[in-house]
N, C-alpha and C positions, 0 to 999 in steps of 0.2 A: 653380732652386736645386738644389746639385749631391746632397745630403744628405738623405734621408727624416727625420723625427721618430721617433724610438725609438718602440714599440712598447708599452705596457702594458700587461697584462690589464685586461680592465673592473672587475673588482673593486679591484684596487689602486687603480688611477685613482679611481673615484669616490669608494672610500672617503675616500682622501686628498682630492679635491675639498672630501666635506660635514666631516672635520676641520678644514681650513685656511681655507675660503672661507666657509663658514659656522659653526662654531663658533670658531675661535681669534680673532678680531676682538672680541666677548663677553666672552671668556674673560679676554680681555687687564686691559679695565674690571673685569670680576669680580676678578680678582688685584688689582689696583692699588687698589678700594676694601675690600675685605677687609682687607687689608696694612693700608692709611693709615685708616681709617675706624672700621675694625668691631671693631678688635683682633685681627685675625689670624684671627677664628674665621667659618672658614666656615659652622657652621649659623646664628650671628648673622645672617649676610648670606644664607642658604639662606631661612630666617623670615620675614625685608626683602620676601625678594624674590616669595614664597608668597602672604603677605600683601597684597601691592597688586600684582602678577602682571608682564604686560607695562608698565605705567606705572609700576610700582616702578623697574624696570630703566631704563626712558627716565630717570626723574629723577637714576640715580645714575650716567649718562651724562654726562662730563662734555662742554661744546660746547670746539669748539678757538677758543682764543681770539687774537688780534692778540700776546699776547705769546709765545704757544705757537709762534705760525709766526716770528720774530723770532728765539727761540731756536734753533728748528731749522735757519732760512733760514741765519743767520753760522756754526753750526757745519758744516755742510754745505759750506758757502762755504769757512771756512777749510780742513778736511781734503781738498778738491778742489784748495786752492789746493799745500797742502805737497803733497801726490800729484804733481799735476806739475812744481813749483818746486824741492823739494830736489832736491839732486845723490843720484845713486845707481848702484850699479854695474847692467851691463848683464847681465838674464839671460835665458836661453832655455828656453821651460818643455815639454814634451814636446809629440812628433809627433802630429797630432791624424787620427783615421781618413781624413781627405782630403788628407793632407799638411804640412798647415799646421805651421807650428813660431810660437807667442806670444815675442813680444820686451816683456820688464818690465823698470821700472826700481827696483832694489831698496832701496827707502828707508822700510821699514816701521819703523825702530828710529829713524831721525831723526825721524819722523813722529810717534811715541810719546813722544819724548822732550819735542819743541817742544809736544805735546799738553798734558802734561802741569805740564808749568813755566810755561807760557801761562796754564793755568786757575789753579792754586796761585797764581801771582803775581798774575792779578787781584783777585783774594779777601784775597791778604797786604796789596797797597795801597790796599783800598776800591776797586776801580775797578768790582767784578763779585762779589756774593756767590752761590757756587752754592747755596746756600737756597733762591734765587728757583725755580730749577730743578725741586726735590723739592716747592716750596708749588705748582708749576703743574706738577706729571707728570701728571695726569690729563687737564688738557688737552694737554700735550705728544705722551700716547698716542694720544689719541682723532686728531689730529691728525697722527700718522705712519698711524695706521688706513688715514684715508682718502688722504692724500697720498699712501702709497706702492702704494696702490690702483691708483690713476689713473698711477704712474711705470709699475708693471707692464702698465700700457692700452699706454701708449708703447712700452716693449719690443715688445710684441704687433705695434704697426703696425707699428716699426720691423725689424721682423722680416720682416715681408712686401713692407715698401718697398724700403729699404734698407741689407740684411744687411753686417756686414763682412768677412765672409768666406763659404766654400763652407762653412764648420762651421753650416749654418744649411738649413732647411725644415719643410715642414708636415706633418703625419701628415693633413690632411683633417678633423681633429676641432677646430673651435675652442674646445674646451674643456680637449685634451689640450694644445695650443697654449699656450694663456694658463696653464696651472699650471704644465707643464712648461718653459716656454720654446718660443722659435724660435730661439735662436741659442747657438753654444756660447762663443764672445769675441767679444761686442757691444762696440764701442767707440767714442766721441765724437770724430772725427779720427782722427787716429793713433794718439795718447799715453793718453788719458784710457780706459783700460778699466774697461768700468762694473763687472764683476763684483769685480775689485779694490776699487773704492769700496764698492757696497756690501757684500761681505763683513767686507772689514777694516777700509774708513778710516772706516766708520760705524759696519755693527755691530759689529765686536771693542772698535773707541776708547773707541763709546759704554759698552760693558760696566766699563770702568779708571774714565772722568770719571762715571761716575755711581756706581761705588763708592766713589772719594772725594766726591761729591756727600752722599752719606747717612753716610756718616763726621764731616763739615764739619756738616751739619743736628743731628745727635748733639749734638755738641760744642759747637753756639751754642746747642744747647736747653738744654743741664743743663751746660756750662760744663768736662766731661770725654767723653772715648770712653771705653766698659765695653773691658773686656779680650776679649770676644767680638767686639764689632765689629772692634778692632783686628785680630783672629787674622782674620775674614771678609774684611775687607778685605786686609792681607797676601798671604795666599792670593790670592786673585783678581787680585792686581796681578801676581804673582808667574807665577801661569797665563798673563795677558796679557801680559808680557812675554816669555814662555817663546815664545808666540805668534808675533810680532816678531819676534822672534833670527831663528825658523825659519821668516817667512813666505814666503819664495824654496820652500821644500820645499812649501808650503800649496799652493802654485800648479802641483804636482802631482800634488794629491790627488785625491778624488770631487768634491769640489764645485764644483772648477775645471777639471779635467781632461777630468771626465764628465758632470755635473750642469748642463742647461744654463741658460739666466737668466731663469728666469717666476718665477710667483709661487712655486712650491713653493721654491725660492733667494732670492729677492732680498727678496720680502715678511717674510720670515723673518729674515733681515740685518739688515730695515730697522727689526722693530717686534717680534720672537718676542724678538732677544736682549737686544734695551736694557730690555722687560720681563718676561719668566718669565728668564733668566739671571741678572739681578743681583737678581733677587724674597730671598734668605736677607738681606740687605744690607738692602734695603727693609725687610721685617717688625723687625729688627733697632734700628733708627731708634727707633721706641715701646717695643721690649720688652729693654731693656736685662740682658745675663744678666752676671753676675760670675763669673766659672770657677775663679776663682784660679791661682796661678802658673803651678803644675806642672801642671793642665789643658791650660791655654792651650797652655804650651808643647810638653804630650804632644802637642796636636793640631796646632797647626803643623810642628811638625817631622816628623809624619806626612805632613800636607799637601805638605810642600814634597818630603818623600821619593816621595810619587805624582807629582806632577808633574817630576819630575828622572827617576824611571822611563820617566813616557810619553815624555818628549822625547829618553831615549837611543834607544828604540825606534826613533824618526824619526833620529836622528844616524846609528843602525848602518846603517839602510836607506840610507840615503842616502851613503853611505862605500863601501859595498858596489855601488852605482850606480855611482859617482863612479871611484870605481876599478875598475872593469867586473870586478869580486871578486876581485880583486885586495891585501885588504887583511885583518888579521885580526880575528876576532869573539871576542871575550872568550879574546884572547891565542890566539887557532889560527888554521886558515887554513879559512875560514870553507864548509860544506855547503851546496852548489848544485845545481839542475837546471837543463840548459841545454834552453831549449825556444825553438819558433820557432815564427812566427804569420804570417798571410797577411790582407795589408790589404785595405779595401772597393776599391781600386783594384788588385789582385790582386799585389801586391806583395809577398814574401817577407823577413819581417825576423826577429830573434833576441833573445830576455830573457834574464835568469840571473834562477831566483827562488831566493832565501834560506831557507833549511830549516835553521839553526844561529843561535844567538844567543838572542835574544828571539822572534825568528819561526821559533824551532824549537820554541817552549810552545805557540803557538798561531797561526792563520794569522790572527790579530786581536788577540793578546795587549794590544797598545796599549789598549787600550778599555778595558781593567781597570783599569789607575793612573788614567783620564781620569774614571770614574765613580767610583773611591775619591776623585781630590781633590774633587771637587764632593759628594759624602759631608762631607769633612773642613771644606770651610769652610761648608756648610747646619749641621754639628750643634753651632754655637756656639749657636745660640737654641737647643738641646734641645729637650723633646719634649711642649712644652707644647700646639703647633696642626702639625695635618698639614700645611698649604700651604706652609712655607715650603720641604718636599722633594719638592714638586712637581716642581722641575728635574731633580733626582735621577732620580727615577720614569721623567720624559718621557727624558731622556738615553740612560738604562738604553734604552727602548725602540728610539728613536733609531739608539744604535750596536748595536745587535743587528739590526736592519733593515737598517742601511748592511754591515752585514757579510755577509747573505746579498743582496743586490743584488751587492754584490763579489764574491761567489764565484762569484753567476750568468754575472756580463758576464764575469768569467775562463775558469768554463769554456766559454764560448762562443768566448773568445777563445784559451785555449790546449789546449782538447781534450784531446788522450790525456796531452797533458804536465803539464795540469792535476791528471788523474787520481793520475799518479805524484806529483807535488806534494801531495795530498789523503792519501794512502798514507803519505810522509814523517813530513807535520805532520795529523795528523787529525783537533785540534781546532779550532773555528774560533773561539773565545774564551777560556773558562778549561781551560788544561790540565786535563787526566784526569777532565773534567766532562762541558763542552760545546763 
């Protein structure tokens, strides 16, 4: 294998290891019956759990049931099938440290769309009520738990058997192996790249169909949506589609670009976003809040204004790419550093990085609209129980971590040109902060 496994410090690695591999599995169940069960309140379920200790916890353990896998089996099936069945145009997503250039096929907005109008119309003609969906998430969870356990097993071998490219090897640790990945674009044949599936065609989709999921349960429960779920839901559709538009850009970001396909990626895809991400939606369902008008709409249209911020952020970048900067940023002709980097195959190539625009506030700025809209559509349930801004919290931590891991590998990768770039823009998140 032509490629070493990146490197970790032991502290990072493990810590990550006992968060993900041993606690967020737990956690997951903890969220999901708190949410549906307990009212939202976590010392309710802190007490539950006190109280009759580790067999408390077994019991409120849901088992995955013959319909849990049913559900998951067809939708899997379907979003595999539109992944490689619609037409879509042909894109190339960056040079990878051994060469390699990814060829996708760009059909993330058809894929959203048939997703969507697929589930809505089964429900509009009886054929499929997604009620069934939110009365079985508990088993649904417990059930992607271990399933996607056992996909991450497969990566692992499949990593060592047979890699699909030179973006693939071992560090020697089978531990750093199996969290991190072994390969950087694993793929089923030619066409089927797994990282594609599970990033977006599972976990993003599932984030949209199970926001209208608990919208649809609302609504057959008490016969209306509160004006809170409507704005959370909005939102969320709204971010997911934002998603979509620009999933051709996603596929050159950190978790496609650089992040490669173990459990720390794909577990996370598979079973972190379809439950702690659409968790405000969830608690929502029971706790119906009434905002009135001019709320709702202060917050949506907040909402929608962070999410239309984060996605120019990604348009400017990508404009600025696209036309080798060649193009103007908020009407000039846009502040550059022209720096060059030498590849693992000792190769000499050239970037432009962006120091004007949005990525002249901060060399992360994006991540501020991205945690304000996930702010905007958690605070329709208000602030009656802390978990439902758990996501918040985690995000927060999240892209502040992705951000000094980014800064790391850059200047690793661009050196003294980095430096002058750090000089430029000097903060790495919120201007004249941090």
């Amino acid at each position: 294998m032509a490629e070493s496994q990146t490197v970790h410090s032991p502290l990072v690695t493990y810590f990550s290891m006992l968060s993900l591999l041993s606690l967020c599995p737990p956690f997951v169940i903890f969220l999901w019956y708190t949410m549906t069960q307990a009212d939202g309140s976590v010392l309710q379920t802190w007490d539950y759990l006190k109280q009759n200790g580790l067999q408390g916890f077994l019991n409120i353990w849901p088992r995955p049931t013959a319909t849990a896998w049913k559900i998951i089996g067809v939708y899997a099936a379907f979003e595999a099938a539109l992944q490689l069945l619609l037409p879509g145009k042909r894109v190339e997503g960056p040079i990878s440290p051994t060469g390699n250039q990814p060829v996708y096929k760009e059909n993330g907005v058809a894929a959203y769309v048939v997703t969507l109008i697929t589930y809505l119309g089964l429900w509009w003609f009886g054929i499929f009520n997604p009620t069934i969906v939110y009365d079985h998430l508990g088993e649904i969870y417990s059930a992607l738990i271990f399933g996607s356990f056992v996909f991450c097993i497969f990566l692992y071998l499949k990593g060592h058997i047979a890699p699909s490219s030179t973006d693939s090897g071992s560090s020697g640790n089978i531990i750093i192996d199996f969290y991190w990945g072994m390969e950087l674009y694993p793929r089923i044949g030619k066409n089927f790249d797994i990282k594609v599936f599970t990033n977006s065609r599972f976990g993003m989709m599932s984030w949209a169909v199970l926001a209208l999921t608990y919208c649809i349960k609302q609504y057959e429960e008490t016969g209306k949506v509160a004006d809170s779920m409507l704005v959370n839901t909005a939102l969320m559709l709204v971010y997911v589609s934002k998603f979509f538009w620009w999933e051709a850009g996603y596929w050159n970001s950190m978790d496609i670009a650089h992040d490669r396909a173990g459990f720390y990626i794909c577990w996370g895809c598979l079973v972190w976003v379809p439950s702690v991400y659409t968790s405000p939606g969830m608690y929502l369902v029971n706790h119906p809040v009434n905002l009135g008008t001019q709320l709702a709409i202060f917050i949506l249209v907040a909402g929608i204004l962070c999410i239309y911020i984060n996605y120019d952020c990604d348009r400017q970048r990508q404009e600025f790419r696209r036309t080798n900067g060649k193009c103007l940023v908020w009407g000039k002709p846009p502040s550059k550093i022209e720096a060059s980097y030498t590849t693992s195959t000792g190769e000499t190539k050239s970037s432009l990085l962006l120091t004007s625009g949005w990525w002249g506030l901060a060399r992360h700025f994006h991540y501020v609209p991205e945690i304000l809209s996930a702010f905007f559509w958690t605070v329709p349930a208000l602030f009656n129980h802390f978990l439902p801004y758990f996501y918040v919290i985690f995000l927060t931590i999240l892209l502040f971590d992705r951000a000094k891991r980014d800064d790391d590998r850059c200047k690793s990768k661009y050196g003294k040109y980095w430096k002058l770039y750090c000089n430029k823009v000097p903060y790495k998140i919120i201007s004249g902060i941090y």
